[in-house]
C-alpha positions in Angstrom: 95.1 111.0 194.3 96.4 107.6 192.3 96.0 104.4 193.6 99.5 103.3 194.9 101.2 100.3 193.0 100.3 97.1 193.7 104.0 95.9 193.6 106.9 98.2 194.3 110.9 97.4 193.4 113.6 99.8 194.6 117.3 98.7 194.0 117.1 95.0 194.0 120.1 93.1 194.4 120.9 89.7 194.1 124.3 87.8 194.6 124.9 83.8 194.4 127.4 82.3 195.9 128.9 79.9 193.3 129.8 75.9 194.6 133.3 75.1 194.1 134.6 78.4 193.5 135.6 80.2 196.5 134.7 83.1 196.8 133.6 83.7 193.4 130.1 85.3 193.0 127.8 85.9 190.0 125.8 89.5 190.8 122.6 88.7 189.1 120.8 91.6 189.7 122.0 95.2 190.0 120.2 98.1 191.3 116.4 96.7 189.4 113.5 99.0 190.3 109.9 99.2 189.3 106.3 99.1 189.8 103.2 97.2 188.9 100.2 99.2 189.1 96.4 96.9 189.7 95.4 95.8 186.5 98.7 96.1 184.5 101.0 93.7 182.6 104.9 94.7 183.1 106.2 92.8 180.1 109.9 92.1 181.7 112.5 90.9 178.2 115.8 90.4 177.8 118.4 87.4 176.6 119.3 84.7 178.6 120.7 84.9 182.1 119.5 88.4 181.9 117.7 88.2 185.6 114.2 87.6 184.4 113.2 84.9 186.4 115.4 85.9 189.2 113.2 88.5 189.6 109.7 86.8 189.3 110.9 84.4 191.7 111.8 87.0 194.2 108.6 88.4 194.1 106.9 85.6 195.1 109.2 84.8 197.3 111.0 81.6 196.1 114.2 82.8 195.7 115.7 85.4 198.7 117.4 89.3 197.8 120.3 89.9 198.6 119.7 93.5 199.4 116.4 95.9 198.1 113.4 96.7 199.1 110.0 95.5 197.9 106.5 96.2 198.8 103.5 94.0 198.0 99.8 95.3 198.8 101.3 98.0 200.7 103.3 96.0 203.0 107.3 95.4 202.9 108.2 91.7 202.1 112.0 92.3 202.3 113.7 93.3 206.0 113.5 91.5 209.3 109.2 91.5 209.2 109.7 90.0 205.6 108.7 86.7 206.0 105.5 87.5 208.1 104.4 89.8 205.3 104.9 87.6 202.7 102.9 85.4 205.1 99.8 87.5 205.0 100.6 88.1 201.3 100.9 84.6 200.1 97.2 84.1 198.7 97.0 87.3 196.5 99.8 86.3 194.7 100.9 83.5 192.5 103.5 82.0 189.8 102.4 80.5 186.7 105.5 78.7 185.3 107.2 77.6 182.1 106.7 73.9 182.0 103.0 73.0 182.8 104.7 69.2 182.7 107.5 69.8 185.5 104.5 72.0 187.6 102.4 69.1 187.5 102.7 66.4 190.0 102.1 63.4 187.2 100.8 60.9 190.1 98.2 63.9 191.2 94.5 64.1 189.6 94.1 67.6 188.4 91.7 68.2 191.4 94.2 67.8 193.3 97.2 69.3 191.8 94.5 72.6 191.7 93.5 72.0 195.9 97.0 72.5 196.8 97.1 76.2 197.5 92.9 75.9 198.5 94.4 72.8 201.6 97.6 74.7 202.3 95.8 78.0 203.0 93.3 76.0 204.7 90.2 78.8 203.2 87.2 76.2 202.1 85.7 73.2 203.2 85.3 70.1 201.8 82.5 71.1 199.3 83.5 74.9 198.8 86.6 73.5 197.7 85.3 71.3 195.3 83.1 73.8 193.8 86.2 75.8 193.0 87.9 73.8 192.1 85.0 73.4 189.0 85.0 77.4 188.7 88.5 77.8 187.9 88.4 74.5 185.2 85.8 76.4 183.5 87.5 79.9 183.6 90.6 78.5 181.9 88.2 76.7 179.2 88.2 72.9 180.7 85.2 70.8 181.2 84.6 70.4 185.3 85.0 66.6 185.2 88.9 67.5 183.8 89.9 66.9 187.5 89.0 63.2 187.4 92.0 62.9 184.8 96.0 62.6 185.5 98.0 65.3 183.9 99.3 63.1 180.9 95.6 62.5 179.5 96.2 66.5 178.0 97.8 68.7 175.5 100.1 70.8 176.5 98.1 73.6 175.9 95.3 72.2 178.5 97.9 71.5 180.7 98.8 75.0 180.8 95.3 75.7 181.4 95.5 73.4 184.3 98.7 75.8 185.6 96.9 78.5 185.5 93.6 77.0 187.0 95.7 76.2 189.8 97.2 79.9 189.9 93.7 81.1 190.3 92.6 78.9 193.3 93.1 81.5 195.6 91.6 84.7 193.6 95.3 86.2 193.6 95.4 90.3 192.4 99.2 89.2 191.7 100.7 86.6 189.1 104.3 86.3 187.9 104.2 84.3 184.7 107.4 82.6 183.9 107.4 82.7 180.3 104.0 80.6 180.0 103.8 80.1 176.9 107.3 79.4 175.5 106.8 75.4 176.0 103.8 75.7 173.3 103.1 76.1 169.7 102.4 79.4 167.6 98.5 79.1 167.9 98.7 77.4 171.4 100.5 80.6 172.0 98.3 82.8 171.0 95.6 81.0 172.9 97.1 81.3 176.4 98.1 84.3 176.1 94.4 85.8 175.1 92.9 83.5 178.0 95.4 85.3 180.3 94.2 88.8 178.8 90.6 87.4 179.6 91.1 86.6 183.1 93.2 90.3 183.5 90.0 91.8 182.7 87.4 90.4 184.3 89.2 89.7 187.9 91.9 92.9 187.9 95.0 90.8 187.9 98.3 92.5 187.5 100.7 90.5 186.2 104.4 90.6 185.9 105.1 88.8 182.7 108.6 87.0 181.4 108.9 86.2 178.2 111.9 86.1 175.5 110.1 86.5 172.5 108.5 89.6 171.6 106.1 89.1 169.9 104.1 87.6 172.9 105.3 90.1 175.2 103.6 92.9 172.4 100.5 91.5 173.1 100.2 90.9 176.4 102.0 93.6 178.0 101.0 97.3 179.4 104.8 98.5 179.7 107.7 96.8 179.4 111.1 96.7 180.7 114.2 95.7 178.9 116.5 93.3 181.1 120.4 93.3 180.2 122.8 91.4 182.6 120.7 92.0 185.9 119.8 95.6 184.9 116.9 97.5 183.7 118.1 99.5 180.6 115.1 100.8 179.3 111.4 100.8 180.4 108.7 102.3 178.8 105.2 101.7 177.5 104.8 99.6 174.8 103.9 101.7 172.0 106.6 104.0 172.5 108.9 101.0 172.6 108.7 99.5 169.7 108.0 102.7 167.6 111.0 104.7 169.3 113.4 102.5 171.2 116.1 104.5 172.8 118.3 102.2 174.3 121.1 100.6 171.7 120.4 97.2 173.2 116.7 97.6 172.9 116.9 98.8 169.5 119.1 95.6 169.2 116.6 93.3 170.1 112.9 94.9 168.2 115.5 95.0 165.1 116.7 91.4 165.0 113.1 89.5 165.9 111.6 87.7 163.1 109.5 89.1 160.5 107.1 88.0 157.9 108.0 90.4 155.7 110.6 88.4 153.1 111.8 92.1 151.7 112.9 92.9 155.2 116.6 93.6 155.5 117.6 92.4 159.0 119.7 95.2 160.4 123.4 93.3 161.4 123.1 91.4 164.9 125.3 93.3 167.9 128.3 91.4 168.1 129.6 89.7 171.3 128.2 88.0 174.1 126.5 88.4 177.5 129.1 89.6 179.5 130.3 87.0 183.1 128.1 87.9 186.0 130.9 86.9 188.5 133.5 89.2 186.8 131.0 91.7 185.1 132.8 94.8 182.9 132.8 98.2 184.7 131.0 101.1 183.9 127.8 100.2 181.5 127.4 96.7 181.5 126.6 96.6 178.0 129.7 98.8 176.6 131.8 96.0 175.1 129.1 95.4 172.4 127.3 99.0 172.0 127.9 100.1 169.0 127.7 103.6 169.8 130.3 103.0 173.4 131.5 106.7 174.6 134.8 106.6 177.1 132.7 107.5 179.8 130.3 104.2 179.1 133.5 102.1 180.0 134.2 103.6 183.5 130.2 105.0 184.8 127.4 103.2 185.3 124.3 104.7 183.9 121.2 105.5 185.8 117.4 104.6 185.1 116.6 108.7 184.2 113.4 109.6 183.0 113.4 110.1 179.2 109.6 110.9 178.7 106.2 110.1 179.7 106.1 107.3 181.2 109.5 106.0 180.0 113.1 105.4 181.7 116.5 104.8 180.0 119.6 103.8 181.5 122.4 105.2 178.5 125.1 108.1 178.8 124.0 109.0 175.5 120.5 110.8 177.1 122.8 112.7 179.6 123.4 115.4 176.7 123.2 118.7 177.6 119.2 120.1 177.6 120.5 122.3 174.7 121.3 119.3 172.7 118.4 116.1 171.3 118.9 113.5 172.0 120.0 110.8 169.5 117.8 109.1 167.3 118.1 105.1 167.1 117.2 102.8 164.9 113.1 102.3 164.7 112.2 98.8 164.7 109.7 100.1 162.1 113.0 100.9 159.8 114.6 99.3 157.8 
């Protein structure tokens, strides 16, 4: 029998009430489900305003659902007992964020800035705690006597490292990392993102990782899942996804990231923009700038079906009957 996920998402929904607008709402997140199994990275991508950090923040819950239904470590953090699961749940999982310089308190030693979970949860004494807090500086690659110093004394790489120190205090199985690398240089990049890898194996983690550029997410993910204006359109493992992407909008995306390959004809950009999430179209939300758009696209809203191993696809054009294949996009290993 498999291990049940460590994270569960069935048919999240979130609303926002917009300020000033009456009774205008922006739906940010429609019908989003998934899981996280322990020790896996779910790479979550997608443009702006897409949901991405919506969701992460949800998780750890920062940021309320309007309707859904999630389970963390076996327990249900949404519903009327919500709060007092999340509760229990709160030291097993953790949020790395984008800007190590807005996570830092700059008036706060390091020491410090790393004790807050350890003081909140109230789970070492005075020298377990400082012990720890040297454990964790050394398992992100900073010299112990780092939490003498004020946040401003280091890169923004070592910053980072500081974010994630922090992150660990508690020993967490569960990180959301909100695009934690985006603030930083290629190499500085590259860096983090193996030092996150690292930690993944030696402790466990799973994390549930937002990024924008896919390059990163290639590397450090198990699966991913393709985010377009609060819906999951495609999820699959990695290696299927960029060799065979099914969805036109995930096709889309593999095809117009940077290459450095200078005889690489880019494939023409998908015309159009992000569609309003307060008056969103109907049927597919991505119809109005599919390139391959069907009638029934413009009036149904496709469902996550299973497409393959381990892969999901939310497009009319894999409701063909069984009689028929399905069609074949664009590779982002064509040209």
């Amino acid at each position: 029998m498999s291990e049940p996920p460590i994270v569960s998402v069935e048919r999240l929904e979130k609303v926002f009430a917009l300020k000033g607008r009456g009774a205008a709402r922006a739906h940010v997140l429609n019908d989003v489900s998934f899981a996280i199994a322990r020790g896996e990275t779910l790479g979550f991508v997608g443009e702006s305003g897409s949901g991405k950090t919506t969701t992460g923040r949800i998780l750890v819950g920062l940021t309320p659902a309007t309707s859904g239904a999630i389970t963390l470590f076996g327990h249900t953090i949404t519903g009327p007992s919500g709060p007092a699961e999340l509760a229990k749940a709160r030291s097993r999982l953790q949020m790395i964020f984008q800007d190590p310089n807005a996570a830092l308190n700059p008036r706060m030693r390091v020491a410090d800035s790393i004790a807050e979970p350890i003081d909140i949860a109230g789970a070492h004494s005075r020298t377990d705690r400082r012990d720890r807090i040297a454990e964790v500086l050394e398992l992100v690659g900073l010299p112990p006597d780092s939490g003498n110093r004020f946040p401003h004394e280091f890169s923004g790489g070592q910053r980072q490292r500081i974010v994630i120190a922090r992150a660990l205090a508690l020993s967490p199985q569960f990180i959301v990392c909100d695009e934690p690398v985006s603030a930083l240089d290629v190499s500085m990049q590259a860096q983090i993102v193996n030092l996150l890898l690292d930690l993944q194996q030696r402790f466990g983690l799973s994390y549930f990782f937002i990024a924008h550029d896919l390059g990163v997410v290639r590397i450090a993910s198990s699966r991913i899942a393709v985010m377009y204006a609060g819906t999951i359109v495609e999820i699959a493992p990695k290696r299927e996804l960029f060799a065979a992407p099914q969805h036109p909008y995930t096709s889309a995306l593999l095809n117009a990231a940077p290459r450095p390959d200078p005889s690489y004809a880019r494939p023409r950009v998908i015309g159009g923009e992000v569609p309003s999430l307060v008056n969103p179209p109907s049927g597919c939300r991505f119809h109005p700038r599919c390139p391959s758009v069907m009638e029934r696209c413009r009036v149904e809203i496709p469902k996550l079906k299973a497409t393959g191993p381990g892969r999901a696809t939310a497009c009319h054009l894999f409701d063909a009957p069984a009689t028929q294949s399905a069609p074949k996009l664009a590779s982002a290993r064509e040209g």
